[in-house]
C-alpha positions in Angstrom: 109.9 115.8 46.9 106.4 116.3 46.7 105.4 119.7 48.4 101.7 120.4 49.0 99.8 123.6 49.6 96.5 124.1 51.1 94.2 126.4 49.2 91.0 127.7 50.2 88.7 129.7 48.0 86.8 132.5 49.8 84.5 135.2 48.8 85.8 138.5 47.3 86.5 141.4 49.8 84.8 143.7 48.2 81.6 141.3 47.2 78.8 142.4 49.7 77.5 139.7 51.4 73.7 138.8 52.0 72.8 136.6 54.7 70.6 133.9 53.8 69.3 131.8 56.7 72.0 129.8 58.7 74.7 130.9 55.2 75.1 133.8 52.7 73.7 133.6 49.2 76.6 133.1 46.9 74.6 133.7 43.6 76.4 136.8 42.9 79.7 136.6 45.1 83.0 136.6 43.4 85.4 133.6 44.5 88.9 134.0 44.8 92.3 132.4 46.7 92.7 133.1 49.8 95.2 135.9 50.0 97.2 134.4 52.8 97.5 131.1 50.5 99.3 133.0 47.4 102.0 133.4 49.9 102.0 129.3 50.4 101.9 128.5 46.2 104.7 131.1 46.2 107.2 129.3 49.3 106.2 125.6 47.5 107.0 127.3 43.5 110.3 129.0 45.2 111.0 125.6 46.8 110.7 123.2 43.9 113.1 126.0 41.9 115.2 126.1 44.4 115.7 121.9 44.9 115.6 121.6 40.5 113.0 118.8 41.3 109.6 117.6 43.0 106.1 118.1 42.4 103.9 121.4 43.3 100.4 119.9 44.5 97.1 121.9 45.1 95.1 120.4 47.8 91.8 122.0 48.4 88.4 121.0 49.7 84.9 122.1 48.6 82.6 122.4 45.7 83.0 121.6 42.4 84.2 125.6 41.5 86.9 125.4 43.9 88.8 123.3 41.4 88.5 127.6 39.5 90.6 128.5 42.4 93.4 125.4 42.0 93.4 125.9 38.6 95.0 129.8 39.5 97.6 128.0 41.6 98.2 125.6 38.8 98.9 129.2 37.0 101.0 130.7 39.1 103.3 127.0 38.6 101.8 124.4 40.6 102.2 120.6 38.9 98.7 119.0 39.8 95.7 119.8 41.6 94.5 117.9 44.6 90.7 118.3 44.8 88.3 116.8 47.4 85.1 117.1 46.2 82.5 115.0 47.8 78.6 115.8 48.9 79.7 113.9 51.9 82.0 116.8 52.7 79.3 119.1 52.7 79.0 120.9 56.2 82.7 119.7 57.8 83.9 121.9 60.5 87.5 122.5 61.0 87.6 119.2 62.9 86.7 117.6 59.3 88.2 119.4 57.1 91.6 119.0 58.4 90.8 115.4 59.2 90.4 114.7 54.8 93.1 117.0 53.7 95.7 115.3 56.3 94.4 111.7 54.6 94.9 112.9 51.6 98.2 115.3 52.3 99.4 111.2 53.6 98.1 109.6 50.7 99.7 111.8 48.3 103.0 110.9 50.3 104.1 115.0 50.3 107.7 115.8 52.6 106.1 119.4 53.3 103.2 121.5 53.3 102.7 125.1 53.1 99.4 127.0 53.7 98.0 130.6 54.6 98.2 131.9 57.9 94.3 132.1 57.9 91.3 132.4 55.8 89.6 135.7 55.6 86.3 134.8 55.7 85.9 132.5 58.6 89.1 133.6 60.3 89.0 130.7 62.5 93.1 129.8 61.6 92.9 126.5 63.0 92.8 124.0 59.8 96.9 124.0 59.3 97.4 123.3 62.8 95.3 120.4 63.1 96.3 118.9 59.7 100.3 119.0 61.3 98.2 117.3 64.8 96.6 114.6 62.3 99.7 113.8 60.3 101.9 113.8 63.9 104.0 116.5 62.3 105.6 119.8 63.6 104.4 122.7 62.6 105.3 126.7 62.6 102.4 129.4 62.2 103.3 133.1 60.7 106.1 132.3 59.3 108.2 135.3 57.2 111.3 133.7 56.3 111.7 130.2 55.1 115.2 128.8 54.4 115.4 124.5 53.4 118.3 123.0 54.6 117.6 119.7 54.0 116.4 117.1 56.7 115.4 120.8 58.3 114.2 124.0 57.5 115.2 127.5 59.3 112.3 129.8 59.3 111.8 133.4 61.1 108.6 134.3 63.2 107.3 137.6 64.7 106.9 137.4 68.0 105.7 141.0 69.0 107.6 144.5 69.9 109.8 144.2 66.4 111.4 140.7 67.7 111.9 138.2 65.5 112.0 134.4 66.6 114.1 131.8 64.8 113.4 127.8 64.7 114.8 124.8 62.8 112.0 122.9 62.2 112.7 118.9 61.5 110.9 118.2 58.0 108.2 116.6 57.2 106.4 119.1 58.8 103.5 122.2 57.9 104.0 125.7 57.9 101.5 128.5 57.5 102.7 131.7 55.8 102.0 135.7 56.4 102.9 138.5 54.4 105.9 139.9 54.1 107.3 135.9 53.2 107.9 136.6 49.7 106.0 138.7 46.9 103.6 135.8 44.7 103.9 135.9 41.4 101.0 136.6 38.9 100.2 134.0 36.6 101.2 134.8 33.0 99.4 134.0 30.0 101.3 131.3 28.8 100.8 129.8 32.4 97.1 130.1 32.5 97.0 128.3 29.1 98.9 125.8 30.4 97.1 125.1 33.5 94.2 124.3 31.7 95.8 120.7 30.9 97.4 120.0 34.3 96.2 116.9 36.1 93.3 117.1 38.2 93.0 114.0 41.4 89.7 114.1 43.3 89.3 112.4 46.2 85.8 111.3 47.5 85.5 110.6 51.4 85.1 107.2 50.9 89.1 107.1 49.1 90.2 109.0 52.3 88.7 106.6 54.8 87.1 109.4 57.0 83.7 109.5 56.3 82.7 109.2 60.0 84.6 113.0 60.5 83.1 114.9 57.7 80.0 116.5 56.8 77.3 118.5 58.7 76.2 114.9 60.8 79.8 114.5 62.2 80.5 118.5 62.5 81.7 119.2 66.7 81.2 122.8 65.5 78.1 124.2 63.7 78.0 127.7 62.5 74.1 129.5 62.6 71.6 132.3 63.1 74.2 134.8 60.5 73.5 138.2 60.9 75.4 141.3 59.4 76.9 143.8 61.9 75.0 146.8 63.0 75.6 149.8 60.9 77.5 152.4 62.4 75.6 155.4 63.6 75.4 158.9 62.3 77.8 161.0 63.5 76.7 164.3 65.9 78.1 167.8 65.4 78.3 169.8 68.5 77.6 173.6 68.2 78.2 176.3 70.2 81.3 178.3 71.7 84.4 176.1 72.3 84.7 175.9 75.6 80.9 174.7 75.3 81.6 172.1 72.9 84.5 170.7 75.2 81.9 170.2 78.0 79.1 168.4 76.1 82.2 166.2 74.4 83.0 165.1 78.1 79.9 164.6 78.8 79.0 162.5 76.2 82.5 160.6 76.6 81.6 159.5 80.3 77.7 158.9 79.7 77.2 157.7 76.4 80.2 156.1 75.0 81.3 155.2 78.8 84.7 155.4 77.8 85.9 158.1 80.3 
């Protein structure tokens, strides 16, 4: 079985992030996986182990460093990476994105694919769902438990107040993963080495058939105008006797903050 994993590579959390124009400026940010998306390598790694067969691949759309982030995947004990690299995808929206990687998810003939719940920089979590939409497969979001059974897999959902909901989900069919799924491995020595000479497939959009759904002309959604948040305002001590400082605090409350 081929398994496939979506991988995004986002900024660093702790990079600080300079808005330039209708982007940031990534000269000097740090790129990593998306944390959600270790949690997906992990599932498809403790899959293959678990079948004693099948092929780990990395899919993953963007620039020519994302293959940086693959290649950690391929690390961690992925087979082959899956790369679609293409000016043409320069600019996609979710629409798009999910549009190529379901082409080439198909292409690639993979029984099941496991992603990240979301990515932390555009936290938009809607790629997964519309690559399962694309490929006319079923789909389960958040999952934390993840049992194959075959034709099927069992896996456990939170639903809210400590209640956990359980589906069989008919394979193929795409699941996005959460923490608290399994604990991902770090990739050893030997396994970064290694990844190094693992296949590499890149996929132009011309390969996938969708040029006319990718790229900024054929984008439904366009992101602009970035600005950074405001920056939180001093704090204000209040002086004077208690039962003074209790009065000025409600007032503040109720005419200020407008909270009471």
């Amino acid at each position: 079985m081929k398994i496939g994993v979506l991988l995004k590579q986002v900024p660093d959390t702790e990079t600080k992030i300079r808005v330039a124009g209708d982007g940031i400026e990534e000269g000097d940010v740090k790129w990593i996986i998306n944390p959600y998306d270790e949690f997906a390598v992990e599932a498809a790694i403790r899959l293959k182990e678990k079948l004693g067969d099948g092929e780990v691949l990395i899919f993953s759309l963007g620039k020519s460093r994302t293959l940086d982030a693959a290649r950690t995947a391929l690390a961690m004990g992925g087979d082959r990476a899956v790369i679609l690299d293409d000016d043409a995808f320069e600019g996609s929206d979710a629409y798009g994105t999910a549009k190529a990687l379901a082409a080439a998810i198909s292409k690639e003939e993979c029984g099941i694919v496991f992603t990240g719940g979301q990515a932390i920089d555009l936290d938009q979590n809607s790629v997964p769902q519309s690559v399962a939409a694309f490929l006319e497969w079923p789909h389960a979001s958040w999952i934390q438990g993840f049992e194959h059974n075959g034709d099927t897999a069992t896996v456990k959902r939170p639903v809210g107040g400590g209640a956990v909901e359980v589906v069989e989900v008919t394979l193929p069919a795409v699941f996005t993963c959460t923490k608290g799924l399994n604990e991902p491995r770090y990739a050893s020595l030997p396994g970064i080495m290694k990844a190094k000479r693992k296949p590499v497939t890149n996929y132009s959009a011309d390969d996938l058939g969708v040029g006319d759904d990718v790229g900024a002309d054929n984008a439904r959604v366009s992101l602009s105008d970035f600005k950074l948040p405001p920056g939180r305002p001093a704090g204000r001590i209040l002086e004077g006797e208690i039962g003074d400082q209790v009065k000025e605090l409600v007032r503040l409350l109720r005419e200020e903050a407008k909270v009471l």
